[in-house]
C-alpha positions as CSV (number, residue, x, y, z in Angstrom):
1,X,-98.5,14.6,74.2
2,X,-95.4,15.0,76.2
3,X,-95.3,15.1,79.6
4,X,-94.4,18.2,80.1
5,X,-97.5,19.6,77.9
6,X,-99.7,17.7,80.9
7,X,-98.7,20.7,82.6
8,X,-100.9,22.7,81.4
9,X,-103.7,20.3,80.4
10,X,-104.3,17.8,83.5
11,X,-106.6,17.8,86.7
12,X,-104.7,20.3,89.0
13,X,-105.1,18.7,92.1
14,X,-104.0,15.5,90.6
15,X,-100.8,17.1,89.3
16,X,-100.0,19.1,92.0
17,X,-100.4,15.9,93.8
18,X,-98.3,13.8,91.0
19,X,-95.6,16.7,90.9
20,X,-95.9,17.3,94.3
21,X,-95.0,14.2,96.4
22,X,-92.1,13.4,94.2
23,X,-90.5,16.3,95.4
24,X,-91.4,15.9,98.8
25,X,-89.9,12.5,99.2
26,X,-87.1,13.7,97.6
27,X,-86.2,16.3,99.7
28,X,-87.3,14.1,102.7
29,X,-84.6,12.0,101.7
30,X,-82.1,14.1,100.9
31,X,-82.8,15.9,104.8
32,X,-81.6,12.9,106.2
33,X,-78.2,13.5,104.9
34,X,-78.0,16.0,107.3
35,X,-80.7,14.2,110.4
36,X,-78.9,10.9,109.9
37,X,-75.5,12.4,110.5
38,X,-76.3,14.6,113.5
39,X,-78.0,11.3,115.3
40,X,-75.2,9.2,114.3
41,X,-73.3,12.2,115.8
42,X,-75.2,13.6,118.4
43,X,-74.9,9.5,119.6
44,X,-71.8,9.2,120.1
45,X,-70.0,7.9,123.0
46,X,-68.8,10.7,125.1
47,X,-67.5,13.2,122.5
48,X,-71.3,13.8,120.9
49,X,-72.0,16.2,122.3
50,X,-68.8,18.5,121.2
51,X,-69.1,16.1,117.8
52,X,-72.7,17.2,117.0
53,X,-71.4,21.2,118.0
54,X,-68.6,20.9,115.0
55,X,-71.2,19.4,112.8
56,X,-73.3,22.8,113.2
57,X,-70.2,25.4,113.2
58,X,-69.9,23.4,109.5
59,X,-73.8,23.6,108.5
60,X,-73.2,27.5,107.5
61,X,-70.4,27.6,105.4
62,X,-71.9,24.3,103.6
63,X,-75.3,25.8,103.3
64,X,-73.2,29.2,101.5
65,X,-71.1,26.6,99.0
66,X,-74.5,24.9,98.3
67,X,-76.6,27.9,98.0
68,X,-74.7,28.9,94.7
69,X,-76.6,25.5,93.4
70,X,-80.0,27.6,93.8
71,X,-79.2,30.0,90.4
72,X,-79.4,26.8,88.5
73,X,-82.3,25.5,90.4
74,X,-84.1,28.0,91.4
75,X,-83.4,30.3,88.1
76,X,-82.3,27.7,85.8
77,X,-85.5,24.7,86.4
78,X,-88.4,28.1,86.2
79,X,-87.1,29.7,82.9
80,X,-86.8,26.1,81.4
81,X,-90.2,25.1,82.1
82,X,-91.5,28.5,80.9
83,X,-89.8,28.4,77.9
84,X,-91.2,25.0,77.2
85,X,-94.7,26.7,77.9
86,X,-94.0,28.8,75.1
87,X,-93.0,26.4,72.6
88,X,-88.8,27.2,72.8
89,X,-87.8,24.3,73.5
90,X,-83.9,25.1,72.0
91,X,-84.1,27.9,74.6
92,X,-84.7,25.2,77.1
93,X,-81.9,23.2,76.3
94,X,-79.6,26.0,76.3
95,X,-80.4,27.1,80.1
96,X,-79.8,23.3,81.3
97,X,-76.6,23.2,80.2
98,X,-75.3,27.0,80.4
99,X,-76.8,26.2,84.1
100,X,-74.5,23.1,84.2
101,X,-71.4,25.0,82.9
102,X,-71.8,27.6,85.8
103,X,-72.3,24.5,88.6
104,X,-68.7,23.0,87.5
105,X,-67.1,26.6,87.8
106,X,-68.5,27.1,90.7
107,X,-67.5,23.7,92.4
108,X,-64.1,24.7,91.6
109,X,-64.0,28.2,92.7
110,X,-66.3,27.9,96.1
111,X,-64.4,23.7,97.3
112,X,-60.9,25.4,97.2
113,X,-61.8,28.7,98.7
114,X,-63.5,27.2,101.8
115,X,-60.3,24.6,102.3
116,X,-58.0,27.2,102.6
117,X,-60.2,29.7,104.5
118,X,-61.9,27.2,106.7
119,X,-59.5,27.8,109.7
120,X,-61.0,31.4,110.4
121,X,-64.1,30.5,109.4
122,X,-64.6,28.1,111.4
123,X,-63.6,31.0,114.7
124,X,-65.7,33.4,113.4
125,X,-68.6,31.0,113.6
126,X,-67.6,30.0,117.1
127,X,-65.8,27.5,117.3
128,X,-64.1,26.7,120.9
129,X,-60.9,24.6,121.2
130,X,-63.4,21.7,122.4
131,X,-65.4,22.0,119.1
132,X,-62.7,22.9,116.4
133,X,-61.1,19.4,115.6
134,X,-64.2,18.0,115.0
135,X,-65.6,20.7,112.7
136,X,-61.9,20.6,111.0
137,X,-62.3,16.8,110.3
138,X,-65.6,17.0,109.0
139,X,-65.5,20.1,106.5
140,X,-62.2,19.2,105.3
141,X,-63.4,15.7,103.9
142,X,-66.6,17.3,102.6
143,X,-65.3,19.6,100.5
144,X,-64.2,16.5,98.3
145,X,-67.8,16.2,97.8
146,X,-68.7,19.9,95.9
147,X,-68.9,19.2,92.7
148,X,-70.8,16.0,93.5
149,X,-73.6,17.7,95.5
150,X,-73.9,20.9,93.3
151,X,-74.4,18.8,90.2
152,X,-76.9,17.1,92.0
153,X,-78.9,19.2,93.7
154,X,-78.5,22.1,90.9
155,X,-79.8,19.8,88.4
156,X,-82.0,17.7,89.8
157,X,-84.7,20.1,89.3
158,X,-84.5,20.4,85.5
159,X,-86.0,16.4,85.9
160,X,-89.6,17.8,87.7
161,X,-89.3,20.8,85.0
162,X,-89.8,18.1,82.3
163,X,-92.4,16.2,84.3
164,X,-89.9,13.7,85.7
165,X,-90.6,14.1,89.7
166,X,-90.1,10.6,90.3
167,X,-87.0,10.5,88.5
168,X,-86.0,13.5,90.5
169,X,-86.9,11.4,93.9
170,X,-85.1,8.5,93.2
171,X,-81.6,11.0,91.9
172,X,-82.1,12.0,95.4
173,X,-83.1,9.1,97.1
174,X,-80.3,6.8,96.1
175,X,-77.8,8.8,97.7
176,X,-79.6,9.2,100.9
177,X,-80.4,5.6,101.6
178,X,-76.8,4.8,100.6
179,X,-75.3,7.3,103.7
180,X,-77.9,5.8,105.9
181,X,-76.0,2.6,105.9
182,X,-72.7,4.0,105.3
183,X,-72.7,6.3,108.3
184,X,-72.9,3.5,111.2
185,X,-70.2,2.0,109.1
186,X,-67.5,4.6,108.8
187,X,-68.3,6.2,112.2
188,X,-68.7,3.0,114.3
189,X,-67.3,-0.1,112.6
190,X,-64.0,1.8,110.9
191,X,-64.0,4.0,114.2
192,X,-63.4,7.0,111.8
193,X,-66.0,9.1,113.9
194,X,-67.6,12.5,112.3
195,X,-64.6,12.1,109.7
196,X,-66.4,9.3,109.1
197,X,-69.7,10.3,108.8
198,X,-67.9,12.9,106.0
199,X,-66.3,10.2,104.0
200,X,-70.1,8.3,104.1
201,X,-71.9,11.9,102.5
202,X,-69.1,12.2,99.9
203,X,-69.8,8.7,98.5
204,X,-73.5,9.2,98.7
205,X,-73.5,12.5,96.9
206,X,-71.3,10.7,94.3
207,X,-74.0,8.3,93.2
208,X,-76.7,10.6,93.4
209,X,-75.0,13.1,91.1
210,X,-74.0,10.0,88.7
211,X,-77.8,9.4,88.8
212,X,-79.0,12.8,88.1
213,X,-76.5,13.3,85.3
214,X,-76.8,10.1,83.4
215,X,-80.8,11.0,83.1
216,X,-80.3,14.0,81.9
217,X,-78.1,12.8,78.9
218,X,-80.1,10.4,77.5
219,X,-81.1,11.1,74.2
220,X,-84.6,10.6,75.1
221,X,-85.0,13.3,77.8
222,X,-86.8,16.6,76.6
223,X,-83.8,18.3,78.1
224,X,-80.6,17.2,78.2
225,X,-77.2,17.8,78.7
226,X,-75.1,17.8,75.2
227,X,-71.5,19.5,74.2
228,X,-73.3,21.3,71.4
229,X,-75.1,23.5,73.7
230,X,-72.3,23.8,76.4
231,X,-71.0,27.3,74.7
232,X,-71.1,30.0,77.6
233,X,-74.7,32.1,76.3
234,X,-74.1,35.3,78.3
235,X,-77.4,36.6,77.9
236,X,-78.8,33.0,79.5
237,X,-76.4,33.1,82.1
238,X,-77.7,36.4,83.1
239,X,-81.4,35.9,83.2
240,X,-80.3,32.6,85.2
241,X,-78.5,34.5,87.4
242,X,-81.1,37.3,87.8
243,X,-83.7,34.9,88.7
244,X,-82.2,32.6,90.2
245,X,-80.6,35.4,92.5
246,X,-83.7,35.3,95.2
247,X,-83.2,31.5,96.0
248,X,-79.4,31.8,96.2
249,X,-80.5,35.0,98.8
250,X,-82.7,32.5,100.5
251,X,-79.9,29.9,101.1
252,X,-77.3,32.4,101.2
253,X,-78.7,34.0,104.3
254,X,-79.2,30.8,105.9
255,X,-75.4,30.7,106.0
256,X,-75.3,34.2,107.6
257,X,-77.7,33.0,110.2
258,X,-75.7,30.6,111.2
259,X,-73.0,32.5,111.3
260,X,-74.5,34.9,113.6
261,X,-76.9,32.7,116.1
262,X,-73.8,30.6,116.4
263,X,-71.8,33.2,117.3
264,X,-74.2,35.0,119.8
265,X,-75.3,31.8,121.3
266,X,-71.2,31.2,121.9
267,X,-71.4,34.6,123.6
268,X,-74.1,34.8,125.6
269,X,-74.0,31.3,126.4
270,X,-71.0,31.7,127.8
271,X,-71.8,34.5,129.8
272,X,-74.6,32.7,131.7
273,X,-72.0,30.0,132.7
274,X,-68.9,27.9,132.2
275,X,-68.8,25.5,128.8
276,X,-73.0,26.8,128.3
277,X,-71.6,28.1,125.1
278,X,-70.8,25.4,123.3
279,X,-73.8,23.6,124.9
280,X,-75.9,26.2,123.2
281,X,-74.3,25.6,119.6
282,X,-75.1,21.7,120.2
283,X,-78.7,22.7,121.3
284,X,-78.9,25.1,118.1
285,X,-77.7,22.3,116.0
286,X,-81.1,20.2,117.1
287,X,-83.3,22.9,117.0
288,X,-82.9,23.9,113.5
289,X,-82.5,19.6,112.3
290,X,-86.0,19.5,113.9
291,X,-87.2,23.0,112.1
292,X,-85.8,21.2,109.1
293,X,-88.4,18.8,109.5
294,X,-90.9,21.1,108.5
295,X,-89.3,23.7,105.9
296,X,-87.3,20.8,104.0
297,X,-91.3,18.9,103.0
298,X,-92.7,22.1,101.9
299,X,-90.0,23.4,100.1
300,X,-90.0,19.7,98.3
301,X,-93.4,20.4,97.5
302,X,-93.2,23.8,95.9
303,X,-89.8,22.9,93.8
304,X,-92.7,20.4,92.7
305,X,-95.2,22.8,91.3
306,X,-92.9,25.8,90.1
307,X,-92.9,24.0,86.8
308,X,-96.7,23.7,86.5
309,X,-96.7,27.5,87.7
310,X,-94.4,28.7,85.4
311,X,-95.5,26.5,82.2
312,X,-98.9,28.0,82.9
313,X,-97.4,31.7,83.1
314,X,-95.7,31.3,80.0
315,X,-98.5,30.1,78.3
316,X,-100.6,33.1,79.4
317,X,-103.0,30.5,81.2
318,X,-103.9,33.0,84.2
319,X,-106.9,31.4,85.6
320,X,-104.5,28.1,86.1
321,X,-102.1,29.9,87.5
322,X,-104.1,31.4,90.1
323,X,-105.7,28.0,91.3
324,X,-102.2,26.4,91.0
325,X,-101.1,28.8,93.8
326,X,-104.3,28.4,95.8
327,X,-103.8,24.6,96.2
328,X,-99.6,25.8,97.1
329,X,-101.3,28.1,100.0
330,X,-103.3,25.6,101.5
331,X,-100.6,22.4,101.6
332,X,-98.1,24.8,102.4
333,X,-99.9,26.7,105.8
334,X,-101.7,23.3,106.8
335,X,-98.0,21.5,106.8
336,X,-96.2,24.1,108.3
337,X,-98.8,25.2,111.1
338,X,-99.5,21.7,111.8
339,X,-95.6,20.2,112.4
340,X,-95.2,23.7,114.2
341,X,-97.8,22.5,117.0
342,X,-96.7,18.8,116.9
343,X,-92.8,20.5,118.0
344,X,-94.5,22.9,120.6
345,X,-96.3,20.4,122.4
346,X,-93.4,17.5,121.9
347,X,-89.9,19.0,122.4
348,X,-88.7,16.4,123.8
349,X,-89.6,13.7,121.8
350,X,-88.0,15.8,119.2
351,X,-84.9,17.0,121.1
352,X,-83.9,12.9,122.0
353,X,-84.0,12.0,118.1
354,X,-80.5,13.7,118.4
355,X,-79.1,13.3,121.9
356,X,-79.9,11.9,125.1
357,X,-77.7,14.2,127.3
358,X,-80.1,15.8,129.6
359,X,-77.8,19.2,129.6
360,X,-79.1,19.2,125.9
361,X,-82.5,18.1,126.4
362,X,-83.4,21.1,129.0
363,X,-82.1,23.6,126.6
364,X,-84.3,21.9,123.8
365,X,-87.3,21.6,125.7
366,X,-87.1,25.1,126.8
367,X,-86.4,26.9,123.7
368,X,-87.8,24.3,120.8
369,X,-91.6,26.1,121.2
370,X,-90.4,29.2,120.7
371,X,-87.8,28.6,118.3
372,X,-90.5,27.4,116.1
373,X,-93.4,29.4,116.5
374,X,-93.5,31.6,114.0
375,X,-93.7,28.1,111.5
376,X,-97.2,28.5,112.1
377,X,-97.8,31.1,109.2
378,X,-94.5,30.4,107.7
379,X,-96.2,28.2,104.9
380,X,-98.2,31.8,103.4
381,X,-94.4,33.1,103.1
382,X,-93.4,29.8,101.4
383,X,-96.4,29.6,98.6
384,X,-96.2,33.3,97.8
385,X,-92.8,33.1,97.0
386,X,-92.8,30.2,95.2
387,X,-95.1,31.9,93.0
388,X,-92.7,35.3,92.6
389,X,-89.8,33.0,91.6
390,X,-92.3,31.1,89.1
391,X,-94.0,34.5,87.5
392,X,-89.9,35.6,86.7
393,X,-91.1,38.5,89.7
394,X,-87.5,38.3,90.8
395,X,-86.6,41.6,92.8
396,X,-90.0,41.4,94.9
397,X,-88.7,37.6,95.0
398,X,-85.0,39.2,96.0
399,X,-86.4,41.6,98.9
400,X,-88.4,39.0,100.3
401,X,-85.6,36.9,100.4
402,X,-83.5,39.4,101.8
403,X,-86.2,40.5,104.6
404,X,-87.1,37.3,106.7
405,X,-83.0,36.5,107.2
406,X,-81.4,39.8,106.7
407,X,-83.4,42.5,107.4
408,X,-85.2,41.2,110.4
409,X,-83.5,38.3,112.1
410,X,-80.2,39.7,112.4
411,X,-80.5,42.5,114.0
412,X,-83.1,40.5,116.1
413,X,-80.2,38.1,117.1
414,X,-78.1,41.4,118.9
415,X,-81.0,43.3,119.8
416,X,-83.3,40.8,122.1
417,X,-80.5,39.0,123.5
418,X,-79.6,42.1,125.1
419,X,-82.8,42.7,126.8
420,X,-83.5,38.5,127.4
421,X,-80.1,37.1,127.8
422,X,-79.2,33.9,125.1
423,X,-83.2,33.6,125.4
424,X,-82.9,36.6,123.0
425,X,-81.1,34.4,120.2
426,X,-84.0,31.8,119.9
427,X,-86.9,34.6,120.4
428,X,-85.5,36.5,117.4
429,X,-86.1,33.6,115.1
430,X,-90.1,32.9,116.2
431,X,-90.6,37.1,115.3
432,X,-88.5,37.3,112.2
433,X,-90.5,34.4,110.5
434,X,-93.9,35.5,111.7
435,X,-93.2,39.1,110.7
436,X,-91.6,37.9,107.4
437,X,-95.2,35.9,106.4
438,X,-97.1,38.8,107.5
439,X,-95.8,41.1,104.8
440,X,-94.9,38.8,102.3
441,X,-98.6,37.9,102.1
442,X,-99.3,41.5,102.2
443,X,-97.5,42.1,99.2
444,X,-98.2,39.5,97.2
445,X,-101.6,40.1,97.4
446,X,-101.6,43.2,95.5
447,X,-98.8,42.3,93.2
448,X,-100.2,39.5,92.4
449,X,-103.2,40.9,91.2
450,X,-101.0,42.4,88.8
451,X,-99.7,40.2,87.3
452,X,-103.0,38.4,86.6
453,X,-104.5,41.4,85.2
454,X,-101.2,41.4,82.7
455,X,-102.4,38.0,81.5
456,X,-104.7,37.0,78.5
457,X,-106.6,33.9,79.5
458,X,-107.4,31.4,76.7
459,X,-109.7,29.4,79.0
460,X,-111.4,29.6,82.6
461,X,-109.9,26.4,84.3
462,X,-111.7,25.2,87.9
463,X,-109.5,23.6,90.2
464,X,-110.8,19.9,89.9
């Protein structure tokens, strides 16, 4: 029996568990790409504090070029594993490398159009003539990097769709470790600064993606990558793309966040006194490392059971399914409300991971319990859709996507500030997430229902 036919066969809790944890660490590692830097940054003498502000005007236009890796996997990885639930296999092979086909056009395409536009994108974020350089020397060396991290990361979960999470931890994991020690290196040793901290990412990515790839073309893998099934398959590419839509929108809006609390924090900041701007971007740059924290686990953990979800839908095994998602719910709302609490009642030990500047720190401590309040039901948001992605649901998956970011937080981020001053910017995030969860779970409850009732059941499977 292969491992991906455990899938549907093993003790749930066990393989959530065994898919599960993989993930987790995975993504755990992979965070500190982006924690690792910002302390290394955030750390440094006398300029951190303008360093670690550059480092976050760069976060949304690098979370935009690496969102396009979510229609490979978060479209790519769900209609894989569901096609191996129903016995295609060939199917299977052809997403994977259709999905790797669209990664290398879209390294091309999205590396040479930031270059060349990142000098008013960077203003439009906010970007002050204190921050600029550093957010110039940063982006410009990471762009070398694209095609490395969107081969990576947009493959990397077509490894847990064939049961390999702990391959998928370590294809992560080898890169992380690696800028861990590169960082101090480049930015304090070579005095290279955030450029340095750039050049240490690129290499990392580099032997991650080398990692990632070289599994998936050996001849032993269930999946993997091969010339002969490299031909452009429009109709694939579609239902990729149309799945996979709702996690780019996810990502995607993640960018335009950025792009807007950085630019009203610039604003209002400024407004309540000289230079506060820019010391609001900083602040901004630790609150959302710390959210990070607590999105970046569970998301880990439900890229780890979207393959035993949508194995299980394809082969009609509703009772499964259902308890599949029940064991999502619970890890999902006990992580998040949990690490919400720890941050509300420990800003600062949170806010000095990244800086010790006490201009920082009283920002942090002020705004980090609200900034993070509405975490405490994000975790019902975070199963649900998990579950839509996994059941190919993708315009309820789309909309929901769309809501929490779009519909509610940005015109949140103009609206309160007027009323609450730059208070406003960080209170708009708590309500959007906590009003996001409330009616995602809403509808997924009865769409759910749905979709169970639209399901033969072979067998009634307990969760054991």
């Amino acid at each position: 029996m292969g491992k991906e036919e455990l899938m549907g066969t093993d003790k749930l809790w066990k393989l959530c568990l065994k898919m599960g944890i993989p993930c987790v660490l995975a993504q755990v590692v992979n965070l500190l790409y982006n924690i690792v830097d910002r302390i290394y940054i955030g750390n440094m003498p006398e300029t951190g504090g303008f360093a670690l502000a550059g480092l976050g005007l760069c976060a949304p236009i690098l979370t935009l070029i690496s969102a396009f890796s979510s229609f490979v996997s978060g479209g790519g990885a769900p209609l894989a594993a569901k096609a191996m639930g129903e016995g295609d296999n060939e199917r299977a092979k052809k997403i994977l490398n259709n999905g790797f086909v669209m990664l290398c056009v879209f390294s091309v395409t999205l590396g040479l159009a930031a270059y060349f536009a990142r000098t008013p994108l960077l203003r439009l974020i906010g970007a002050s003539d204190n921050t600029y350089f550093f957010a110039d020397d940063y982006l410009t060396v990471y762009l070398i990097g694209t095609l490395f991290v969107q081969l990576s990361v947009g493959l990397n979960t077509f490894l847990t769709a064939q049961g390999k999470s702990a391959l998928a931890m370590v294809g992560v994991g080898v890169g992380a470790v690696l800028n861990i020690g590169l960082d101090p290196l480049f930015i304090f040793v070579f005095h290279m600064g955030i450029r340095g901290a750039a050049v240490a990412t690129v290499i990392s990515q580099f032997a991650s993606c080398i990692l990632v790839v070289g599994v998936l073309c050996n001849k032993k893998a269930t999946l993997r990558l091969s010339f002969n099934y490299m031909k452009p398959d429009f109709k694939i590419i579609g239902s990729i793309v149309g799945l996979g839509l709702a996690p780019f929108v996810m990502s995607a809006t993640e960018s335009v966040i950025g792009f807007v609390l950085n630019g009203r924090l610039k604003h209002y900041g400024d407004l309540a006194g000289e230079g506060m701007g820019d010391m609001h971007v900083s602040a901004l740059a630790v609150l959302q490392s710390d959210m990070m924290l607590i999105t970046v686990p569970v998301s880990g953990f439900t890229q780890g059971v979207t393959p035993i979800l949508s194995f299980n839908y394809g082969a009609k095994n509703g009772q499964r399914l259902k308890n599949t998602f029940l064991i999502t719910l619970v890890v999902c709302w006990a992580y998040c409300s949990l690490s919400a609490v720890l941050m509300m009642c420990l800003p600062r030990a949170f806010g000095r991971m990244f800086t010790g500047k006490e201009e920082l720190l009283a920002i942090t401590d002020r705004y980090l319990p609200v900034f993070v309040a509405g975490m405490l039901i994000f975790g019902i948001q975070r199963a649900c859709q998990t579950t839509f992605v996994a059941v190919t649901e993708a315009k309820i998956s789309l909309f929901i996507a769309v809501l929490r970011k779009i519909i509610l937080l940005v015109p949140f981020a103009f609206l309160f500030p007027l009323a609450m001053g730059v208070g406003g910017v960080y209170w708009a995030e708590c309500v959007a997430d906590a009003t996001a969860a409330t009616l995602c779970g809403t509808i997924f409850f009865f769409r759910f229902r749905k979709v169970l009732r639209g399901m033969v059941e072979p067998v009634d499977v307990q969760i054991k």
